[in-house]
C-alpha positions as CSV (number, residue, x, y, z in Angstrom):
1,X,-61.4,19.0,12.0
2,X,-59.2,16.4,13.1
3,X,-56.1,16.6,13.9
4,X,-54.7,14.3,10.5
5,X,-57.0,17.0,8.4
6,X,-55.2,19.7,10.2
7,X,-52.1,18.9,9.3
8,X,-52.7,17.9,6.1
9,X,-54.1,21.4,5.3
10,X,-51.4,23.0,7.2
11,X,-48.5,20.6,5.0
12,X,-50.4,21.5,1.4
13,X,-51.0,25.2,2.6
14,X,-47.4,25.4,3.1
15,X,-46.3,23.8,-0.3
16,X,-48.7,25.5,-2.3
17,X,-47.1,29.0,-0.8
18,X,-43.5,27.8,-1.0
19,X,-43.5,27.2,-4.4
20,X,-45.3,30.2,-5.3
21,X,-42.9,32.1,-3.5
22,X,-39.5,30.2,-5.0
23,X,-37.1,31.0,-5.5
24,X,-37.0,32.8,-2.1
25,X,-33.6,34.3,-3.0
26,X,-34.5,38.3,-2.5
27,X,-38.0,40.4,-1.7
28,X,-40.7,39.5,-0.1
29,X,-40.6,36.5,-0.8
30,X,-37.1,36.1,1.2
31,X,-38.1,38.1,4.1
32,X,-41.6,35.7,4.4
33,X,-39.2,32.3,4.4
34,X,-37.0,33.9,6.7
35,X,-39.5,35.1,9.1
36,X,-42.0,31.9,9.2
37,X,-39.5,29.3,8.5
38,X,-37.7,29.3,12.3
39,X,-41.3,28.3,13.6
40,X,-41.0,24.9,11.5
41,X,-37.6,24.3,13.4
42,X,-38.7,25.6,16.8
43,X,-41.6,22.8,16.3
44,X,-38.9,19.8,15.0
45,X,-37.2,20.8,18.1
46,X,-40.4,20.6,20.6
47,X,-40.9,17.3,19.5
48,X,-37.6,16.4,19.7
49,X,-37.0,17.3,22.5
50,X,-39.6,14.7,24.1
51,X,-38.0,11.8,22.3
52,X,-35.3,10.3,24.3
53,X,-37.5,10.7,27.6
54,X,-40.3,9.1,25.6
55,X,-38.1,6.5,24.1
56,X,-36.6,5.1,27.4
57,X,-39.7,5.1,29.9
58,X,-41.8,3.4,27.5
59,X,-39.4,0.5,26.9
60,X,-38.2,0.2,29.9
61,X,-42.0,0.3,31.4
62,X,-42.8,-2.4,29.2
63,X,-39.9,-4.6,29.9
64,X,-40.7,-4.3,33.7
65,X,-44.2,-4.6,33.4
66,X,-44.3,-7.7,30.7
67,X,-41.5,-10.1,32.2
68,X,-38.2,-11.2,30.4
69,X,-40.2,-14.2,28.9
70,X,-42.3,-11.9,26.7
71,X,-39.9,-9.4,26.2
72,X,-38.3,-12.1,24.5
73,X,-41.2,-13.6,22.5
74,X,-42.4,-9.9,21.0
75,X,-38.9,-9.3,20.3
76,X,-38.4,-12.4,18.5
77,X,-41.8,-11.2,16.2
78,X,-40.4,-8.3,15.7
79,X,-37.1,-8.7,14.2
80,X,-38.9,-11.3,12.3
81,X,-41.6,-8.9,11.1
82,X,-38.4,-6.3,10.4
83,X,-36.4,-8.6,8.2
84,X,-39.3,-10.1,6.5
85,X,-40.8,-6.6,5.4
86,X,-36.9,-4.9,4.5
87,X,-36.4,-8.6,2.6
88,X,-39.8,-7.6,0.5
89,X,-38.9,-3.9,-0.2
90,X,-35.2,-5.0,-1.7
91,X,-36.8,-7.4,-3.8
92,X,-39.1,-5.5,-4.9
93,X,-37.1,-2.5,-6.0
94,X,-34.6,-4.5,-7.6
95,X,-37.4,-6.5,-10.1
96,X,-39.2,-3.3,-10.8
97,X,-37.0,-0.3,-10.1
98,X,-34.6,-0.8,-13.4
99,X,-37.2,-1.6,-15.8
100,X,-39.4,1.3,-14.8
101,X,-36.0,3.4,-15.0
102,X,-35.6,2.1,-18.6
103,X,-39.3,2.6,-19.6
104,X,-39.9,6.5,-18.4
105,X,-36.0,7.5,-20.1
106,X,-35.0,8.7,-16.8
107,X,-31.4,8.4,-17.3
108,X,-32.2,11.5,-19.5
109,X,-33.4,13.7,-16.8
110,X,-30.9,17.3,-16.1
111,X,-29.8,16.2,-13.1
112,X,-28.9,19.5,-10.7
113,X,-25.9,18.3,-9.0
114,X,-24.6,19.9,-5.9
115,X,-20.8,20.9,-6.5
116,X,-20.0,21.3,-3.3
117,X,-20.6,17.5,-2.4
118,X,-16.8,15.5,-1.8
119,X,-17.8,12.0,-1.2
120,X,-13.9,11.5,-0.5
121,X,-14.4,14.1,1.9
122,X,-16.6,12.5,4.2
123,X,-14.8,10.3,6.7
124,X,-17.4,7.1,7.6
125,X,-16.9,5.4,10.9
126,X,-15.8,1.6,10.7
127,X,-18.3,-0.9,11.1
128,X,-15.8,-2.5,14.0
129,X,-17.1,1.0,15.5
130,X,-20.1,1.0,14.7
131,X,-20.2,-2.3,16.3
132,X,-18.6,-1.8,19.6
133,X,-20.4,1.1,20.3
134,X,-23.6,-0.3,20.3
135,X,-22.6,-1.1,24.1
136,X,-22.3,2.5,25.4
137,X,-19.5,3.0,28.0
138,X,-21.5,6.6,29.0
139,X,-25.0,6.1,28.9
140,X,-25.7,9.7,29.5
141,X,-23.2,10.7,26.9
142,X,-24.8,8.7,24.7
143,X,-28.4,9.9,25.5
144,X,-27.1,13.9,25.6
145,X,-25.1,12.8,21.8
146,X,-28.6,11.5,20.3
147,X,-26.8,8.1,20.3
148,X,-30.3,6.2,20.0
149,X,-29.5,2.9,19.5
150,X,-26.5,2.1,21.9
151,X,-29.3,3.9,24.2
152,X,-31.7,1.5,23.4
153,X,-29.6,-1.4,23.8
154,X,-28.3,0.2,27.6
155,X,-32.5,0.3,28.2
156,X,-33.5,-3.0,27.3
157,X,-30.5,-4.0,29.5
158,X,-31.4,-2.7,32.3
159,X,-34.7,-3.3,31.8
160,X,-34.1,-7.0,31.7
161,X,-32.0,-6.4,35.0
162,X,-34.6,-5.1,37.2
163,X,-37.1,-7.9,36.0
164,X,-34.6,-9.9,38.4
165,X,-35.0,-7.7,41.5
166,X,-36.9,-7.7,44.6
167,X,-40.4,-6.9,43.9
168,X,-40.8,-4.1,45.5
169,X,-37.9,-2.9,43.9
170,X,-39.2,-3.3,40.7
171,X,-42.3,-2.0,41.4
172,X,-40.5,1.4,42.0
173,X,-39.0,1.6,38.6
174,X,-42.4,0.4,36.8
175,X,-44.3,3.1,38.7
176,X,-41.5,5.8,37.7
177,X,-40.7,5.0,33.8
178,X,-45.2,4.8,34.1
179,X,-45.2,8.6,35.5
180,X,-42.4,10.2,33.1
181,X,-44.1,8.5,30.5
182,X,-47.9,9.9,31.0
183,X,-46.0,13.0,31.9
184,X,-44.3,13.3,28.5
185,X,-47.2,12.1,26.5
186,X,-48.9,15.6,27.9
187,X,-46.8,17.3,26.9
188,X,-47.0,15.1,23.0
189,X,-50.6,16.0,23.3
190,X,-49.8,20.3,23.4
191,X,-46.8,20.1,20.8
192,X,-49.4,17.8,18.8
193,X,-51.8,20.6,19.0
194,X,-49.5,23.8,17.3
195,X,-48.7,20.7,14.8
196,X,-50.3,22.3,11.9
197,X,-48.2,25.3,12.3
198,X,-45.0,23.3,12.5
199,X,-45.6,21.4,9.2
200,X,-47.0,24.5,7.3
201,X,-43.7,26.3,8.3
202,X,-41.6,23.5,7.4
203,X,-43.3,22.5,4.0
204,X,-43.5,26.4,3.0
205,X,-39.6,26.8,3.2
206,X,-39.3,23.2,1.3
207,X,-41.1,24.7,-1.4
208,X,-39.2,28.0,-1.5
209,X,-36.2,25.9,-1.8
210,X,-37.1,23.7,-4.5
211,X,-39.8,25.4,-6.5
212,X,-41.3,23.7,-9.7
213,X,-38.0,23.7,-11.5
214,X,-36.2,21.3,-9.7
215,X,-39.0,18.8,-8.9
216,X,-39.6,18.8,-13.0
217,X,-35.8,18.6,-13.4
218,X,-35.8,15.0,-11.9
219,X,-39.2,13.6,-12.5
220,X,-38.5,10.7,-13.8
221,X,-36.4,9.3,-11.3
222,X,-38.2,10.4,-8.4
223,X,-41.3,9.1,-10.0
224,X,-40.3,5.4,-10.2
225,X,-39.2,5.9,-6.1
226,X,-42.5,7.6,-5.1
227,X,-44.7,5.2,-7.0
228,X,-42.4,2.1,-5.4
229,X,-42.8,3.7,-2.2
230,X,-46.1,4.0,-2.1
231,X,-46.7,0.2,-3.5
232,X,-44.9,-0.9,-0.3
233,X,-46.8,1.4,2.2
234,X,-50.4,0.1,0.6
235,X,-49.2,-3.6,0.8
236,X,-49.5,-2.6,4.5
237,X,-52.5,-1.7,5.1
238,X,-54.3,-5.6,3.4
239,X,-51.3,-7.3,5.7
240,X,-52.6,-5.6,8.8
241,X,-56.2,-6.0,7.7
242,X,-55.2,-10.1,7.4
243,X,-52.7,-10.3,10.3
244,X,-54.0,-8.0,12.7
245,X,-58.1,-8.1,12.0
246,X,-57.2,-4.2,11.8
247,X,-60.0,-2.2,8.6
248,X,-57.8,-0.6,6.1
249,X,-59.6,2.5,7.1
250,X,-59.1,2.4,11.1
251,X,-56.0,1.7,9.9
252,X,-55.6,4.8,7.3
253,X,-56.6,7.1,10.1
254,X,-54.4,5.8,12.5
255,X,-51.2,6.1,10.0
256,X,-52.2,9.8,8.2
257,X,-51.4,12.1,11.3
258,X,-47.9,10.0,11.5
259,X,-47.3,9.9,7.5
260,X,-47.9,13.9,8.0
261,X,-45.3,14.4,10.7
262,X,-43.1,12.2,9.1
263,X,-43.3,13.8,5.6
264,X,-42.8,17.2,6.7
265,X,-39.8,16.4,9.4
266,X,-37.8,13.6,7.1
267,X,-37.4,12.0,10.7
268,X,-38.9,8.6,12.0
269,X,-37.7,9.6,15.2
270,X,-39.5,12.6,15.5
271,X,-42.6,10.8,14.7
272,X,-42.0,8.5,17.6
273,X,-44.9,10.6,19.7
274,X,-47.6,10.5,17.1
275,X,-47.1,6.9,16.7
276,X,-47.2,6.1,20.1
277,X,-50.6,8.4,19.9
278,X,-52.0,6.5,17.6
279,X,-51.1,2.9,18.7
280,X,-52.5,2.9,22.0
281,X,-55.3,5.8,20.7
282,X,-56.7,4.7,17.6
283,X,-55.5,1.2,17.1
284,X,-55.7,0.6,20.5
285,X,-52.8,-1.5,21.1
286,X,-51.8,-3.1,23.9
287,X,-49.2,-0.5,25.8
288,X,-47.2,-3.2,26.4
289,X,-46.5,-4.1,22.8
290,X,-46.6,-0.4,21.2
291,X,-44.0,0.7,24.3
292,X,-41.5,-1.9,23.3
293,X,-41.8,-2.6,19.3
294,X,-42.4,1.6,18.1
295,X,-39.2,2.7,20.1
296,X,-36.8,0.1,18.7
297,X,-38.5,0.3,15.7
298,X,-37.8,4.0,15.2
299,X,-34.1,3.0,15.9
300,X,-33.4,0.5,13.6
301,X,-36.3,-0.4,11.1
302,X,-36.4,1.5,7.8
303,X,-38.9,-0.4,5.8
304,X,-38.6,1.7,2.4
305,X,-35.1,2.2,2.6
306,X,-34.2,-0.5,0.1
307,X,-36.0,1.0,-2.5
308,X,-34.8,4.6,-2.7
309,X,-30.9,2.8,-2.6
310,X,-31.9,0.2,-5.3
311,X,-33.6,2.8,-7.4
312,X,-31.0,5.5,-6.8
313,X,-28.3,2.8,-7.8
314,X,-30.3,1.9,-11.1
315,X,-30.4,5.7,-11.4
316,X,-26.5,6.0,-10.9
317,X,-26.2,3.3,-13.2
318,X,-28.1,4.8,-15.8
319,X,-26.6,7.8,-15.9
320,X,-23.1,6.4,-16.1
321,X,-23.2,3.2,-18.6
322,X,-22.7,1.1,-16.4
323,X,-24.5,-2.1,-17.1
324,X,-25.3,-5.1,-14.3
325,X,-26.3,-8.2,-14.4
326,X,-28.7,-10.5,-13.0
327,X,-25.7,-12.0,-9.8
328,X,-25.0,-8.1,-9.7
329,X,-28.7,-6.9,-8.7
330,X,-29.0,-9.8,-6.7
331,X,-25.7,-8.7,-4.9
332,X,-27.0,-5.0,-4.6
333,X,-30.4,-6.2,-3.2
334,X,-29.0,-8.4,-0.2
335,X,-26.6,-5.6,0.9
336,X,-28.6,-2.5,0.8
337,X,-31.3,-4.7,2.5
338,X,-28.7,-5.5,5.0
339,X,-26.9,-1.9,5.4
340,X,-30.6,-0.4,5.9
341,X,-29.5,-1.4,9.6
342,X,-26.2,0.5,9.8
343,X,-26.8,4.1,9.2
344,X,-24.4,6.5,11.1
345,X,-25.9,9.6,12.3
346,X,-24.5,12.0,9.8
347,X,-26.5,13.8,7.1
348,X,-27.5,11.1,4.7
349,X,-25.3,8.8,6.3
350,X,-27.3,5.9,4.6
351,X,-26.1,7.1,1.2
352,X,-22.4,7.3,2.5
353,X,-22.9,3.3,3.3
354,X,-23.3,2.5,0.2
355,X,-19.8,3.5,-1.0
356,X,-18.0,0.5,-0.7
357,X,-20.4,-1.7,-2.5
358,X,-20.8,1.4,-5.7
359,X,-17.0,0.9,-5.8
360,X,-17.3,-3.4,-5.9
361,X,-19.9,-3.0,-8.8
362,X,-17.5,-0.3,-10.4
363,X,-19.9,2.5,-10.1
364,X,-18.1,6.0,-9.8
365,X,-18.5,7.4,-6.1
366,X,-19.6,10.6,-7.7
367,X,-23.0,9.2,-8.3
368,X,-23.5,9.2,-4.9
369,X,-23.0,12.9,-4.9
370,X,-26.3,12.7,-7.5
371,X,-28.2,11.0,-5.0
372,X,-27.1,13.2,-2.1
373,X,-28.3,16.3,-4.0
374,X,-31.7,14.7,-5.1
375,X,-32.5,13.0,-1.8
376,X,-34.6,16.0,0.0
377,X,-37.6,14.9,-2.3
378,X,-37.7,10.9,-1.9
379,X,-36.5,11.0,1.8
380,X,-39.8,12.9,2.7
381,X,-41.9,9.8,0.7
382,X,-39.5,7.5,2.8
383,X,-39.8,8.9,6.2
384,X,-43.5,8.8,5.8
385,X,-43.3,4.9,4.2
386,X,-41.2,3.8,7.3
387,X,-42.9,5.5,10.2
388,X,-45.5,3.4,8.4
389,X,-43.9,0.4,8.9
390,X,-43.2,1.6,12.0
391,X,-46.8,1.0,12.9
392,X,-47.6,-1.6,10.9
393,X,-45.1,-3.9,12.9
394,X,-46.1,-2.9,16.3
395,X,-49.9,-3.9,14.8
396,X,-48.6,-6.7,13.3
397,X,-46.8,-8.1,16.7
398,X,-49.7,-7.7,19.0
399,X,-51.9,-10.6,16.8
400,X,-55.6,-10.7,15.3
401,X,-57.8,-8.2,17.2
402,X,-60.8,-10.2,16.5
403,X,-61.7,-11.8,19.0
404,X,-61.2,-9.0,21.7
405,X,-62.7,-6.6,19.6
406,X,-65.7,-8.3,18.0
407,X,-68.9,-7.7,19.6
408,X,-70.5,-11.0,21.9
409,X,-74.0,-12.6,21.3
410,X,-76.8,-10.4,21.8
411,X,-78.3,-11.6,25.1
412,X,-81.8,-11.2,25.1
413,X,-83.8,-10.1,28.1
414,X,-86.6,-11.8,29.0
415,X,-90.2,-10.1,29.7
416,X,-90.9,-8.5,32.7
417,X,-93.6,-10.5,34.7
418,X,-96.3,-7.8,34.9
419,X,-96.8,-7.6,38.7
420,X,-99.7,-9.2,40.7
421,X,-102.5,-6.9,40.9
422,X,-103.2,-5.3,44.3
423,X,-105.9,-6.8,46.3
């Protein structure tokens, strides 16, 4: 069986028994969650764990390797790809997500709010923050704090720097981020392997959590996001069929092992390994391209965002009376389009964003409490809708395939002269 079918099994095994077992509050059912469910985090962490390593040699191997001049030529395709793609998820979401809203009734869906979430309580750094710490003063600090993207801006950096030293010099660090990475992606390939196990383990005690209750509590709601989401990850697959001269099903099996990992961890970054698996693997990418556009991708790009913040603030909206107009939806699509690209590393920090812009359109903050409770559910169909994305880009920048790939005229041989008879 392959390894997508694997963990597929392992990630509806582990639902199926969750939610049989829910709620896991005393029994056996407790003592099973508690015993199995440290082996889904002890997996999350194993993969984890290989990220940052991962993350810079690849980069900074393809920066080396490929020259400043093309460095800055995929770059420049991939931001466009990024802001194209997050431009067509907003827009989409905010012509379809209210009027589905309106159609199912969700506004009358029991919502199960968390009491103990304080919006006010949560202090959100300021953008001017944000901002200047996208230069790190501590690299290392930065790398040991999970600080990804001032990492990734101190890689490509340096990167760019030792494209302007001595040859031989360069040649070292091209030949070193080249070993750590093969070296890591060995050790990808035996975390890859116990993979099943980790999403079974993490999808069992998902289930146990939520049970049937909740996930009927707020089915209208997360309906209209799932559905949306999945619109925008099958407009993918025709665009890299069109753009890329990638099949829909090459590229279906290349994206299912990473939707899978994606799903079950609710983290792009810990998908990073699988989609550098099946880039270079399956798609066949150049290493070049994959090695720069999937880390910074990972970072920053988070194709479905839009949709579970425009649908979530319909929701909010809903649920409230509050009623917006045509210059007000237009206004919430541009700036959760834009915000998708600021998310602090806190625990749905890219629900915390949004605060400012709820209280401009006079929505109470408390609806982003709602959405904080509710967003276990959708952010699994997200995670699994960007690290989608994620690949589709890194496709998407490295051109048509066709030519390299499709197969040359069939040379013909011609007849073997029978040879001259002996005398």
């Amino acid at each position: 069986m392959s390894l997508a079918n694997r963990i597929l099994v392992g990630l509806a095994a582990g639902l199926g028994l969750g939610v049989l077992l829910a709620p896991a509050d005393e029994g056996l059912a407790r003592l099973v969650v508690e015993w199995i469910s440290p082996l889904g985090a002890l997996w999350v962490n194993a993969i984890r764990m290989t990220v940052i390593p991962l993350l810079v040699s690849l980069l900074l191997g393809s920066i080396v390797s490929s020259g400043s001049s093309v460095v800055a030529r995929a770059g420049g395709r991939t931001l466009a790809w990024f802001v194209g793609m997050v431009g067509f998820s907003a827009v989409l979401a905010a012509v379809t997500g209210p009027t589905l809203l309106r159609w199912i009734g969700a506004e009358r869906a029991q919502i199960p709010v968390d009491p103990g979430v304080d919006v006010g309580q949560v202090t959100l750094p300021p953008f001017s923050d944000w901002f200047s710490g996208l230069v790190p003063a501590n690299p290392v600090a930065a790398a040991a704090e999970g600080a990804i993207l001032p990492l990734l801006v101190f890689t490509v950096l340096f990167g760019l720097a030792a494209t302007r030293v001595a040859p031989e010099h360069r040649a070292v660090i091209e030949r070193a981020a080249s070993a750590v990475s093969a070296t890591i992606l060995v050790l990808v390939e035996w975390i890859l392997w116990v993979a099943p196990v980790g999403v079974f383990a993490l999808t069992l005690e998902l289930g146990a959590q939520t049970g049937i209750g909740v996930i009927a509590a707020v089915a209208g709601f997360l309906a209209v996001v799932i559905v949306l989401l999945v619109v925008a990850c099958g407009v993918l697959y025709p665009l890299v069929r069109i753009r890329a001269g990638i099949s829909m099903a090459e590229f279906a099996r290349a994206a299912a092992p990473v939707q899978a990992v994606g799903f079950s961890t609710r983290s792009s970054l810990a998908s990073l390994p699988v989609l550098m698996e099946s880039a270079e693997d399956v798609l066949r990418l150049p290493s070049e391209v994959s090695g720069l556009v999937l880390p910074s991708a990972v970072s920053i790009f988070k194709y479905g965002s839009p949709i579970t913040r425009i649908v979530g603030t319909a929701f909010v909206a809903s649920l409230f009376g509050v009623e917006l107009g045509l210059v007000e939806w237009a206004g919430v699509a541009v700036g959760l389009a834009a915000l998708t690209f600021y998310s602090p590393g806190i625990p749905s920090g890219g629900l915390f964003v949004i605060a400012p812009l709820y209280q401009s359109l006079g929505l109470p903050l408390e609806g982003i409490g709602i959405l904080i409770a509710l967003d276990l559910i959708p952010d699994m169909f997200l995670t699994a809708t960007n690290v989608t994305g994620d690949l589709a880009v890194a496709a998407l920048v490295s051109g048509p395939r066709e030519a390299a790939d499709a197969p040359g005229p069939e040379v013909v041989s011609p007849p073997a002269e029978a040879p001259p008879p002996a005398p």
